[in-house]
N, C-alpha and C positions, 0 to 999 in steps of 0.2 A: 816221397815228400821232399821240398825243394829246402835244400841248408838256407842257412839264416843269410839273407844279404841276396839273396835271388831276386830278379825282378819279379816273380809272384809275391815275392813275401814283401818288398818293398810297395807292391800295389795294393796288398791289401791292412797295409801299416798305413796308406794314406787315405785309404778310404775309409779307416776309421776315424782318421784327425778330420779329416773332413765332416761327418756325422758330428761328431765333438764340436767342431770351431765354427761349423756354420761355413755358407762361402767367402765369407768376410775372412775367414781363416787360412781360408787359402786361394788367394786370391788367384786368375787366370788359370785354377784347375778345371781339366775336365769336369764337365757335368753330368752329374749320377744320373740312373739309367736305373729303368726298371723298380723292385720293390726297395732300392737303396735310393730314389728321388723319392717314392712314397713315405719313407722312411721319415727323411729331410721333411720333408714338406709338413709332419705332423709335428715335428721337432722347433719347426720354427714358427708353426702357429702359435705355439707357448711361446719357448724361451727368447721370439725375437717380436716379439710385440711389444708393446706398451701397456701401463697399467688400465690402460681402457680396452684392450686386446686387440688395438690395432696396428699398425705395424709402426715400429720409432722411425722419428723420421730421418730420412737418407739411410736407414736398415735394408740389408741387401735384399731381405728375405720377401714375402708372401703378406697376404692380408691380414695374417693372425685369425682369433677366435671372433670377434667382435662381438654382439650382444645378440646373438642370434641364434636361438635353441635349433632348428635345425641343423646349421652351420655346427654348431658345441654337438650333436649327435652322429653327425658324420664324424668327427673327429673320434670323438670317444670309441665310436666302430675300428677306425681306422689304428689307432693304439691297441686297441685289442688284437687284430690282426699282425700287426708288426713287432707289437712287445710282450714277454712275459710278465704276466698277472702281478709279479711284486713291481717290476719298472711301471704298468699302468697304474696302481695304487699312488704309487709318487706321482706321477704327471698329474694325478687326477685333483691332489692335494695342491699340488703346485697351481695349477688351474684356480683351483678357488680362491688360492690366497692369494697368487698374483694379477689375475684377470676380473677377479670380483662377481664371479660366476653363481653365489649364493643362491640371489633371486630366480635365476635361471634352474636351479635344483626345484624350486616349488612348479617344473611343468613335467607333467608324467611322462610323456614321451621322453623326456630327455634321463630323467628317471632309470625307466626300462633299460636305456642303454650304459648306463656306468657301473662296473665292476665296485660292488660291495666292498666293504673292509669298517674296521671298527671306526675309524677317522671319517670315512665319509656318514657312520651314524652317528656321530659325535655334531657334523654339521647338520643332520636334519632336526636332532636333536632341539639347536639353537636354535631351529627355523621354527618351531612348534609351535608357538602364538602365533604366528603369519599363515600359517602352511593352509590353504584353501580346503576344502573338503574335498574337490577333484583332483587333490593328490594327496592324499591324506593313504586313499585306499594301497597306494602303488607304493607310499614310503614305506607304511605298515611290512612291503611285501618283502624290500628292501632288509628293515632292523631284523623281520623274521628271519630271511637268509644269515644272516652275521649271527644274531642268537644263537641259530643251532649250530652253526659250523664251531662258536664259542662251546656251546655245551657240551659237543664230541671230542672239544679237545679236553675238556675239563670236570665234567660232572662224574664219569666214572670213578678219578681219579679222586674226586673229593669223596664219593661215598667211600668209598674203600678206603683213605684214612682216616676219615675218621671212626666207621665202622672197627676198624683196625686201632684204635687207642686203646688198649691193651695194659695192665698190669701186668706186668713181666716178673713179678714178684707173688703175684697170686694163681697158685695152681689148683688144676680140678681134674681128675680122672674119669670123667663123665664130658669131656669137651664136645663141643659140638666141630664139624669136619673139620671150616673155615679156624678154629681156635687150636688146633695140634701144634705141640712145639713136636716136631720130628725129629730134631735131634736130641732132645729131652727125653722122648719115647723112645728111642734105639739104646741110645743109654742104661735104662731103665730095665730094657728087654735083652740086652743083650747074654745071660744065660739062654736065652730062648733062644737062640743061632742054629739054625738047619744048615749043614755044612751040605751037605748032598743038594739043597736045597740055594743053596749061596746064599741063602736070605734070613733075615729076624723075624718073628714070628711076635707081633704087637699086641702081647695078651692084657696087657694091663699099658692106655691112653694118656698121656700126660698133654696140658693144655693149659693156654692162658685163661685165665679170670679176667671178665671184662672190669675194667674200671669204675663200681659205682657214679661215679663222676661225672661219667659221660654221659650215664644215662639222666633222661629227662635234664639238660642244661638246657640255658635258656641265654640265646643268644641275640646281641643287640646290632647290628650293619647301621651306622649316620654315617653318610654320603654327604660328602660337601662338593653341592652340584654347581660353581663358579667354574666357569666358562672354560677355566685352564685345567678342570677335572674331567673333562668330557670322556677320555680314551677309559677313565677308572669308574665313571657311573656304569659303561657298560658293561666293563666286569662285576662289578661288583653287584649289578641286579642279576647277574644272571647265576653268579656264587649264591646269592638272596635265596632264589627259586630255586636252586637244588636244593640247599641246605633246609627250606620249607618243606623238601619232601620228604624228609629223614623224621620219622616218629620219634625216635630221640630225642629230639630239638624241640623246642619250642622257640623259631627264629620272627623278631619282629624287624623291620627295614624304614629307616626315613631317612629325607633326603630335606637337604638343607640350603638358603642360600640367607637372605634377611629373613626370611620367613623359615617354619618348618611343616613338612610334609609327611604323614605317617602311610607311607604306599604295601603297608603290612596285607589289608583285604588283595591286594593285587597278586600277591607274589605267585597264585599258580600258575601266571602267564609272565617272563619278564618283559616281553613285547609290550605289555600294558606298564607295567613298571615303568618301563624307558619313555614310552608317553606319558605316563604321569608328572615327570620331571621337568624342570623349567630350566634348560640352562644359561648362564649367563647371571649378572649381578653381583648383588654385594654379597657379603658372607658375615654370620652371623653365629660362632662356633658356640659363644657362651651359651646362645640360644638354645643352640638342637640340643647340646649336653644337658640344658635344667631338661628338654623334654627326655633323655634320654634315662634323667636320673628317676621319672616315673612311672617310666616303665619296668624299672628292676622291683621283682617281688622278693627275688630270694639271691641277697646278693652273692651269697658266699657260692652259688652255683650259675653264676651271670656272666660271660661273656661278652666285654664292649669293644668293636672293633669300630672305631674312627677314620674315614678315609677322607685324609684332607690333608691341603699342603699349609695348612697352620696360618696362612696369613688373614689375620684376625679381625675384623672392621668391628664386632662387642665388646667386652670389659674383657679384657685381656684378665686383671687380677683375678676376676670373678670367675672365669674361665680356670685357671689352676685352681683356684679352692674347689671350686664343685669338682674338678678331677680327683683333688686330693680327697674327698670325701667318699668318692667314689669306691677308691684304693681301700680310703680306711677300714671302710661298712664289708671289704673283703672284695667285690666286683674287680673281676680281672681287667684290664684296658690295657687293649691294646690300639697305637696308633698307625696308619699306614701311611709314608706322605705320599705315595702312588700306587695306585693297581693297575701296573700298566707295561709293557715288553718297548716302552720309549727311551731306556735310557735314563738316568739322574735325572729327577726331578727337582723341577724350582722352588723351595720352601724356604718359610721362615722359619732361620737357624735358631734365633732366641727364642722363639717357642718351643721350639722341640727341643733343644738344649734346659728349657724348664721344665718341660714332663720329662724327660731322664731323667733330670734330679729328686723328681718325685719317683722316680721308679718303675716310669710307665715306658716301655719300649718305643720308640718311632723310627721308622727304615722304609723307607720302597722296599716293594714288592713283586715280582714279576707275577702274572695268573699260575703259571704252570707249579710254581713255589708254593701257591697259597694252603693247596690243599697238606700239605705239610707241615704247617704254621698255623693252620687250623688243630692238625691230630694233637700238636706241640701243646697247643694252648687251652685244648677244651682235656686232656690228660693233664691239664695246670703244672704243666712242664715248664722251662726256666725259655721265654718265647724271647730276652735277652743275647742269652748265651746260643739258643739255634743261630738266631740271623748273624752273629756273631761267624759263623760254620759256615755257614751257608751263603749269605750276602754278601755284594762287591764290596772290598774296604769303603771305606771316604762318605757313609752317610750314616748320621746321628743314628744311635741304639741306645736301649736301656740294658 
């Protein structure tokens, strides 16, 4: 290996600034060669074009993307080849928002060749009223892939805590396998110790009592599908459809913007879910909450999780009173202002600073967190004091 200051290591310190700066960067350098000019070359069909994706003018670089689904196919091949799967997620992103490539997603071909991610279902998502029937089939095929890669990462982990909400205070010596406290049982057994044997001998089973609580609750998901919720509708349908599949539950799911959407018959598929959803528009929170408050039959075993980033176009007053009454009647609400692995989310602080005061919890969320915050909250656990544990300082809680 050549020390630091060698002309290998200085050659290849400049053919990264180079990659980085573009040849504007370094002007009168060699010119790359092989799969590091291919490299260039897809690097500068983005970031050295123009908002119309062609090339700015007196730009050192190439033609850019221009508005040309083959042209935009090749490339997207071409990033795949050159970059790992997290760096082609961003170009791809960056692509639609700086080159305006939107319209160019409603053509299959082009479709087929972009690497999935929750972001790019977010923008078929918006495209939903437009999207022609001859790419309807191929987006479909698209949110399917992200769905399940979501589910694998998530759906286990949800049944199992909330399966797992447990009374830790209520024992049964008839436990079933999944309910053994074993250290509770060794305890208990330990006259029963086989020395020859090294081991406890478990004549009598000590276990948790599940939480009446848990069983048959009845849980409410209003999704607030404006345009800046996109990354969180798809989590949040696809928490919807697990949580649908847990006999336990009684889970209803609507999704909101000026209008409200009850996509409860949908949830055995969240693929239909997520087409069901309009995103973009106004938002309407006071709204989806009256329809939310008719849905609770039984409130003191009611679950309301709100995912929205609070900025309000209803009756704001009317909006915390019907929360409050929510609270009062016993319905647990909880607020999320994202469901989403993005980072601090943008909300209105004066709304959520007003359901604190009422007592109602509001914090981003990441997915992987939820199902924890789920077990917290359907075992009507202090869902304040978790995110408190558990959450990055610096955004509102109850």
């Amino acid at each position: 290996m050549s020390a630091p200051g060698t002309p290998v290591d200085e050659a290849g310190r400049l053919r990264r600034w180079r990659l980085v700066l573009g040849a504007a960067g370094e002007p009168g350098a060699a010119p790359l060669q092989g799969p590091d000019a291919a490299m260039d070359a897809a690097l500068a069909a983005l970031y050295d074009a123009d908002d119309r994706g062609g090339p700015r003018p007196g730009g050192p670089r190439g033609a850019g993307l221009g508005a040309s689904a083959p042209r935009v196919a090749r490339w997207l091949g071409d990033i795949r080849t050159y970059f790992p799967s997290t760096v082609v997620q961003v170009m791809q992103r960056d692509a639609v928002d700086r080159l305006h490539l939107r319209q160019l997603l409603l053509e299959p071909e082009l479709l087929s060749a972009v690497e999935p991610d929750v972001s790019l279902v977010g923008t078929l998502l918006s495209l939903n009223r437009v999207m022609p029937e001859t790419t309807r089939a191929t987006a479909r095929q698209v949110v399917a892939t992200v769905v399940a890669e979501v589910e694998r990462r998530v759906a286990d982990r949800t049944r199992s805590a909330v399966a797992g909400a447990l009374d830790r205070t209520s024992r049964t010596h008839r436990p079933h396998l999944r309910d053994v406290d074993w250290d509770a049982t060794i305890r208990a057994n330990l006259r029963h110790y086989l020395p020859e044997h090294r081991t406890v001998v478990p004549e009598r089973l000590v276990g948790h009592g599940r939480r009446r609580q848990v069983v048959a609750r009845d849980v409410v998901l209003a999704i607030d599908q404006s345009g800046s919720m996109a990354e969180s509708v798809v989590y949040a349908s696809v928490f919807g459809a697990v949580l649908a599949s847990m006999r336990a539950l009684s889970t209803s799911l609507v999704v909101f913007d000026t209008e409200v959407v009850d996509l409860t018959p949908l949830l055995a598929d969240p693929v239909d879910v997520l087409f069901g959803t309009q995103l973009g528009g106004g938002t309407d929170i006071n709204r989806a909450v009256a329809y939310c408050q008719g849905l609770v039959r039984r409130p003191a075993d009611t679950l309301l999780v709100l995912v929205s980033d609070l900025y309000e176009g209803g009756v704001r007053d009317e909006l915390l009173r019907r929360v409050a009454d929510l609270t009062a009647a016993g319905v647990q609400v909880v607020v999320l202002l994202a469901l989403s692995d993005s980072g601090a989310p943008s909300f209105d602080r004066e709304n959520a600073a007003a359901l604190v005061e009422l007592g109602v919890p509001a914090f981003a969320c990441t997915p992987d967190a939820f199902p924890d915050l789920l077990a917290v909250a359907l075992a009507k656990g202090d869902v304040g004091a978790w995110a408190d544990r558990q959450l990055t300082p610096g955004v509102s809680r109850g």
